[in-house]
C-alpha positions as CSV (number, residue, x, y, z in Angstrom):
1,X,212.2,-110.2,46.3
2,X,212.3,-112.4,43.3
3,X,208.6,-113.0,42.8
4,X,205.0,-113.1,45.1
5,X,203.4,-116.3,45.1
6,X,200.0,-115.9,45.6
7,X,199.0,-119.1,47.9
8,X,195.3,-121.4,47.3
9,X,193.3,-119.6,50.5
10,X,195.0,-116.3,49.2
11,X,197.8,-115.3,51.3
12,X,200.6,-113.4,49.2
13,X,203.9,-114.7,49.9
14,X,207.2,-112.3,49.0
15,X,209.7,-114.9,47.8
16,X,214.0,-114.3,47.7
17,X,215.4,-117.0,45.7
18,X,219.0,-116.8,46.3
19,X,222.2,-119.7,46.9
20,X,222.7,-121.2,50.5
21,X,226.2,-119.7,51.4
22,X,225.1,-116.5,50.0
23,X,222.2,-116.2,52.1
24,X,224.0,-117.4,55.2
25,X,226.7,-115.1,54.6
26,X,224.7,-111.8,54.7
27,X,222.1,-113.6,56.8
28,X,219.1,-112.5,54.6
29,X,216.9,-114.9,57.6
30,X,217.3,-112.2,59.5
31,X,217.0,-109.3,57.2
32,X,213.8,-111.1,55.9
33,X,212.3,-111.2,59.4
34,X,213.2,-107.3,59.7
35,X,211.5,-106.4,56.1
36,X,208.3,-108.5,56.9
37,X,207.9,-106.8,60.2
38,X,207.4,-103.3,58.1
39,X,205.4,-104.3,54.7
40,X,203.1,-102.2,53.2
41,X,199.6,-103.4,54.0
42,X,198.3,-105.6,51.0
43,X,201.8,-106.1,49.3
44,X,202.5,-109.4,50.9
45,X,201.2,-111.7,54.1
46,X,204.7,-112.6,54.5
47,X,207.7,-113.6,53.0
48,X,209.8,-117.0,52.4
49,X,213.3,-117.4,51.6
50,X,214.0,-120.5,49.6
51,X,217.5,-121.7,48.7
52,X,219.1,-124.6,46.8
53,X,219.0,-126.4,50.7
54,X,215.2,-126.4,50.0
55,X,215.1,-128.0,46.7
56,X,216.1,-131.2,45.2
57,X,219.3,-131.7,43.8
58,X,217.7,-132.9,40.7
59,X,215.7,-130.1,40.0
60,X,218.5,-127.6,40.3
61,X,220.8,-129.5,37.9
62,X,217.8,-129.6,35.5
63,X,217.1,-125.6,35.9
64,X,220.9,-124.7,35.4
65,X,220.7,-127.2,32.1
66,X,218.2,-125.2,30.8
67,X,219.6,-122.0,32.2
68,X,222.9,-122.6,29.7
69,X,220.6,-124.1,27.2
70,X,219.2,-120.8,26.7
71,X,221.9,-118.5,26.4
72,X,223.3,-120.7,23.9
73,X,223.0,-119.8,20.6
């Protein structure tokens, strides 16, 4: 998992980050729904996979700008 996003009403969320075709091509849906099912109590309610599909095109230009912006010298 890439982070845990603790939610408002306090739910912990296990978040994967990771590129559409990637995730599609090892199916990490399904390997998700496997992990969730065997999470140690009190590590995470659940977990969400996000990919580039789920965000706006915008934003991801903006965060791979400041991705190579950054390991610029």
């Amino acid at each position: 998992f890439d982070f845990i996003a603790t939610l408002k009403d306090g739910r912990k969320l296990a978040v994967a980050v990771k590129p559409k075709d990637r995730a599609e091509r090892l199916r990490l849906a399904d390997v998700l729904s496997m992990i969730a099912r065997q999470l140690p109590r009190g590590f995470a309610d659940g977990v969400l996979l996000i990919t580039d599909a789920d965000l706006p095109r915008d934003l991801i230009h903006n965060a791979a700008l400041l991705h190579h912006a950054r390991r610029a010298p």
